[in-house]
N, C-alpha and C positions, 0 to 999 in steps of 0.2 A: 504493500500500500504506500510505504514511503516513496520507494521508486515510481512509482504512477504520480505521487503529490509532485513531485519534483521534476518529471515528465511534462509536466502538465505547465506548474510555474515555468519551465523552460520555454517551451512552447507558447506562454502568454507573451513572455517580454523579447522571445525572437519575431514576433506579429507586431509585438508594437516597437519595438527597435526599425522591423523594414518599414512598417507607416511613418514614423518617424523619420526616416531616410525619404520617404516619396514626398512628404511637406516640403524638407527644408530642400530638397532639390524642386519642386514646383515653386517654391517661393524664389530661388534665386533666380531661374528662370522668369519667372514673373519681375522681379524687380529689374532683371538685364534689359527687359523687351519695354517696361513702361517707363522706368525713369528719363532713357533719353528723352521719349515723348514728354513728358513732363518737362522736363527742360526744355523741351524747343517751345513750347507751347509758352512758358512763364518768358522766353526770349523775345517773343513776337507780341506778350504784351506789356512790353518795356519800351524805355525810349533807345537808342540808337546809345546815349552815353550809359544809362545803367545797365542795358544790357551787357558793354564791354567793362564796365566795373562792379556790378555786382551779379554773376550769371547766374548765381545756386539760390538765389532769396527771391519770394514770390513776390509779386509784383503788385504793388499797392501805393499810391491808384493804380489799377487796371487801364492799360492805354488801347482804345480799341481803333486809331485812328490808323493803324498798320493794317489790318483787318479792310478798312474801310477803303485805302488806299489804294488795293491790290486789288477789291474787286469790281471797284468802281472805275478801275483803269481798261484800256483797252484790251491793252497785251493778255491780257492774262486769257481773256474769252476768246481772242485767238488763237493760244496757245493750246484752250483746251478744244477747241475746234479741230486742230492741227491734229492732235492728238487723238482723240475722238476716229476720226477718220482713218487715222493709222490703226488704231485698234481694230476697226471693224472690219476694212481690208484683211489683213492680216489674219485675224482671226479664220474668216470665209475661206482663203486660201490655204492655212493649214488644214482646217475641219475636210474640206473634199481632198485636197490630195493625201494627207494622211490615211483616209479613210480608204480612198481607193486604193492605195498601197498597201494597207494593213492588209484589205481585201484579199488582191491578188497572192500574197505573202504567205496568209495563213489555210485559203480556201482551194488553192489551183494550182496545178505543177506541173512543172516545164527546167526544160535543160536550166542549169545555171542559178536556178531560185534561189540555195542554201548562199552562192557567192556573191549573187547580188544584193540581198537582205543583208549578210556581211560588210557589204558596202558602201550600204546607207546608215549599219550603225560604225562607219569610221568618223562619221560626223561628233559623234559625242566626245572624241579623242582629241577633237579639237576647238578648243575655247574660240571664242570670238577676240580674244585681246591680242590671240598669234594669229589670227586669220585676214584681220582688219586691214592690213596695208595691202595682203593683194587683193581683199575686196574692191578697196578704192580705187587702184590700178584698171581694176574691171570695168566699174563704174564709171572711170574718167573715160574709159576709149569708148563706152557704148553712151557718153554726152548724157549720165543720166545725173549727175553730183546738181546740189543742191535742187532737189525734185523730191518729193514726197512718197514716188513713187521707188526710188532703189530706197528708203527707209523699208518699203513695203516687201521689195524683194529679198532684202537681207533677212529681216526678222524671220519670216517666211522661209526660207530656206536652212535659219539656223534653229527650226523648232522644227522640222519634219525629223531627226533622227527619234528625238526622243518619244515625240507623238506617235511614231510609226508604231515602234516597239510596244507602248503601251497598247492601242489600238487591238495590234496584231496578236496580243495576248485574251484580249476579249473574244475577240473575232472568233479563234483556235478554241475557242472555249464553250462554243454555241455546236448543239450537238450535230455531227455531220448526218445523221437522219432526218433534219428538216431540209438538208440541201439535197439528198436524194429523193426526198418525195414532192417537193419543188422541181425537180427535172424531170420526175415521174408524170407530174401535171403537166409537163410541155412550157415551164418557166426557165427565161432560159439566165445564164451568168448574173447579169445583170440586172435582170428583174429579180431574180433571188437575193442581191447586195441592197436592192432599193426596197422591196416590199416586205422581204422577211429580215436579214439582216442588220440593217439601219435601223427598224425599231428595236429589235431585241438587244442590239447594242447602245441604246439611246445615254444610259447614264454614263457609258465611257466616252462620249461625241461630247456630251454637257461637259464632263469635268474638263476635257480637252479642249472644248471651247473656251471654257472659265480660267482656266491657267493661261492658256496663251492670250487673252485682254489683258490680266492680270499683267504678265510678262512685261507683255507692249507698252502698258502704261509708265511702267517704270525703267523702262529701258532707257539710256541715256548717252552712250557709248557708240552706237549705232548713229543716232540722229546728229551727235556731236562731230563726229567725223564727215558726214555726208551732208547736211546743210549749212549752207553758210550764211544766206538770209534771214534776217530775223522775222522775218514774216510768215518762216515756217518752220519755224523752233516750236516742238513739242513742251508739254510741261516741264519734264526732268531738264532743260536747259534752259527754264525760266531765270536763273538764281544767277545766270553772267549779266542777265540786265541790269542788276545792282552793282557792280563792280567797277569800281572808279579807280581814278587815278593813284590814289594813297589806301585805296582798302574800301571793305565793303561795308553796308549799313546792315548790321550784323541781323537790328530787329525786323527792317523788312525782310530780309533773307529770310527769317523764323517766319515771319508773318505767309510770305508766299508759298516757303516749304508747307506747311500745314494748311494752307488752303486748298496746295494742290493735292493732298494724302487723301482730302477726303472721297474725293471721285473712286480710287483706287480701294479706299476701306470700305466704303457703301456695298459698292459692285464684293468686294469680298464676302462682306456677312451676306451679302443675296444671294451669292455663289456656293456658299460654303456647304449645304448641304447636298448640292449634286456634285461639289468635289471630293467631297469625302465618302457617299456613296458611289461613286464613278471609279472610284481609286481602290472602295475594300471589295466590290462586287466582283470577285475573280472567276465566278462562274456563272454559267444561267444552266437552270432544271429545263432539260426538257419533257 
């Protein structure tokens, strides 16, 4: 009976020792991700000098004219026009060729499949920050630099490996007995990918559409390199129109940085539940 009492205390304070572990790592997690928010936020409503002299102390008076400034200005609702537009493009474009690639990849065989599927995930091997200079090399000989449009093809091209792959795991996961009684019907390739596959893979199209806006919006790297007009400057390169000759006005920076978050955090908590169903749903029952 001792040994069982002693079993048993062991077993209570090994449960609350790992609960204890899963707080204080949810907690630091939680303070990593909100404090800087918190800071930029108490930065944007400061003035320009106390923000650069007192950054960590809330801000009282609250100065909402930074706020006011950014969004009563032009730039900014062109920017998110700019921006806007890039997403949706982008988006359209990964969503069908992903999908028709997943398609072919996971559904129909032919010489070479297994090497070309290989070779559309060598794209994940390669970052964008080592790819960059011969994109722009590309770009400049096909006259497409400062255009919205090589914004659109880069993005786009640098999200089909990973899209594919995921896609192509759903796809391979829909039982091959609706595709044989779809061909049994006289449906042929194609009608089987639009009328039976496309919905039964709907929440991995959703999560995939909802990451790559996601993406797009805050992508900054891309658009910085390829336009040079300000008149089609995306959000994330809103933050050079403050930068002067001696340095930046620290609290408009704040001010704009967090005006432009919120298009991206809306659209996330709207997203968020067909990206996390999109993402755990690794099978479908047939």
């Amino acid at each position: 009976m001792h040994t069982s009492y002693s079993a048993s205390r062991m077993g209570k304070a090994s449960s609350l020792f790992t609960r204890f572990m899963q707080y204080l790592i949810l907690t630091i997690v939680f303070l990593i991700v909100v404090v800087p928010v918190v800071m930029l936020v108490f930065a944007a409503l400061k003035t320009r000098g106390d923000a650069m002299s007192s950054p960590y102390t809330i801000p009282i008076p609250a100065h909402w004219e930074n706020f006011v400034k950014i969004v009563t200005g032009p730039i900014f609702w062109v920017m998110l026009r700019n921006s806007l537009m890039v997403m949706v493009a982008t988006t359209v474009g990964v969503v069908v060729i992903c999908s028709l690639a997943a398609f072919v990849f996971s559904r129909m065989e032919f010489r070479g499949k297994s090497w070309a599927f290989n070779l559309f995930l060598l794209g994940l091997m390669f970052p964008i920050t080592i790819a960059i200079l011969p994109v722009y090399f590309v770009l400049r000989q096909i006259h497409l630099i400062d255009n919205l449009w090589a914004v659109i093809l880069v993005q786009t091209a640098f999200a089909l490996s990973g899209n594919i792959l995921i896609l192509r795991g759903f796809f391979t996961a829909i039982p091959a007995e609706l595709q044989d009684a779809a061909y049994v019907d006289g449906c042929t390739a194609f009608g089987f990918f639009w009328r039976i596959l496309q919905p039964q893979a709907r929440p991995a199209l959703a999560a995939d559409a909802a990451l790559t806006m996601i993406v797009s919006l805050k992508d900054k790297l891309k658009p910085l390199v390829v336009l040079n007009s300000d008149k089609l400057w995306t959000l994330p390169l809103g933050t050079m129109q403050f930068q002067g000759q001696y340095g930046q006005d620290v609290s408009l920076v704040a001010a704009f940085v967090t005006v432009s978050a919120v298009p991206t955090i809306l659209f996330y908590l709207f997203a968020e539940r067909q990206i996390v169903s999109g993402l755990t749903a690794g099978a479908v029952k047939g």
